[in-house]
N, C-alpha and C positions, 0 to 999 in steps of 0.2 A: 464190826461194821463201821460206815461211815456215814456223815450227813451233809448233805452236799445242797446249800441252797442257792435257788438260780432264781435273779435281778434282773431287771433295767435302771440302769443308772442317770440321773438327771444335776444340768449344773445349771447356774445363771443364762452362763456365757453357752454360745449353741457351736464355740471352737474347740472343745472338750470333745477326745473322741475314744475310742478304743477299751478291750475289755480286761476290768482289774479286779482278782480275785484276794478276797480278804480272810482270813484263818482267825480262828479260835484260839483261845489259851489253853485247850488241853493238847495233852500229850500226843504227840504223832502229825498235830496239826498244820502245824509250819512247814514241812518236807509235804505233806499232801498240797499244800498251797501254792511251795514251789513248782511241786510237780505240773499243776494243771496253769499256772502261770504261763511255765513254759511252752506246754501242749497249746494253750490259744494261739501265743505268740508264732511259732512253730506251723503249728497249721490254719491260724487263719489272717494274722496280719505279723507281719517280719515286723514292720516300723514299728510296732508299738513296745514301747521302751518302759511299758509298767512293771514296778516290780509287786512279787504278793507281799501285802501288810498285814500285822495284827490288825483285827477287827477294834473297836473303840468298844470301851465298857460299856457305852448307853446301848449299843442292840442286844435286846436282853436276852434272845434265842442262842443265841452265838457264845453267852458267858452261861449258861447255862445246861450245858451238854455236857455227857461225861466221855464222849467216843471223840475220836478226828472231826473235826466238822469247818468246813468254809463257806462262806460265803461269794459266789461270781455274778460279779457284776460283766454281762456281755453288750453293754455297749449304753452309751448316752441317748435318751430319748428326747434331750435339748439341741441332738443336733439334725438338723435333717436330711442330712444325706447317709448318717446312721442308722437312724428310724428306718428311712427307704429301704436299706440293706437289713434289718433286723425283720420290717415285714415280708421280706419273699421267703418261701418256701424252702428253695434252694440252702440259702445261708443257715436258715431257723434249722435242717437238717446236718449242714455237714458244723455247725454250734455245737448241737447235741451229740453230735458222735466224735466229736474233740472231746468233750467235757465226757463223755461217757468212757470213751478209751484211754484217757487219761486216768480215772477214777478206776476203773480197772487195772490198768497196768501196775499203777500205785502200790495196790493191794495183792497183786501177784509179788509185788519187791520181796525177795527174806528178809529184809533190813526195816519192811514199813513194822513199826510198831502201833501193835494191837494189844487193846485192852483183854484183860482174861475174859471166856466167857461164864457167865453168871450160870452156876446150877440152879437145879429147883431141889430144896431141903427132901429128903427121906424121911 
């Protein structure tokens, strides 16, 4: 499996815009990062020129997981004509099924790497 946490992102400055997805240090993470990096980009804003980062060691969910896991941040709530766009319905749906079909196709990949699954002892 995977853990996919979904943000609003906030800056000082209200010129900060677009959605940046942040990966984990475990295994598999960084290709799931890229992958839904792309998918935003792809399907919902071309211009935005963010790439996926490791996540920093202080959020402690994110150094903490033993599967693929990121973090997406879909957009600045310092800005306001992001906010606008983050609360319609519209966008809030076709977000989710970026991020959703992204996280899917990922995991269809034969290349994505999965952790073994855990037996229950006999």
């Amino acid at each position: 499996g995977i853990l996919v946490s979904i943000h609003q992102n906030s800056y000082p400055e209200a010129r900060y815009h677009g959605a940046q997805v942040f990966y984990a240090p475990t295994q598999g993470s960084q290709a799931l990062g890229q992958h839904l990096q792309m998918a935003l980009r792809d399907g919902l804003d071309s211009e935005n020129t963010r790439e996926a980062k490791q996540i920093p060691d202080t959020v402690y969910l994110m150094n903490h997981v033993g599967c693929p896991a990121v973090l997406v941040e879909c957009g600045f709530l310092s800005n306001p004509q992001e906010t606008a766009l983050l609360n319609t319905q519209p966008h809030q749906t076709k977000l989710s099924l970026v991020i959703l079909t992204a996280a899917l196709a990922h995991l269809m990949q034969p290349e994505a790497e999965m952790p073994p699954a855990v037996s229950e002892p006999k």
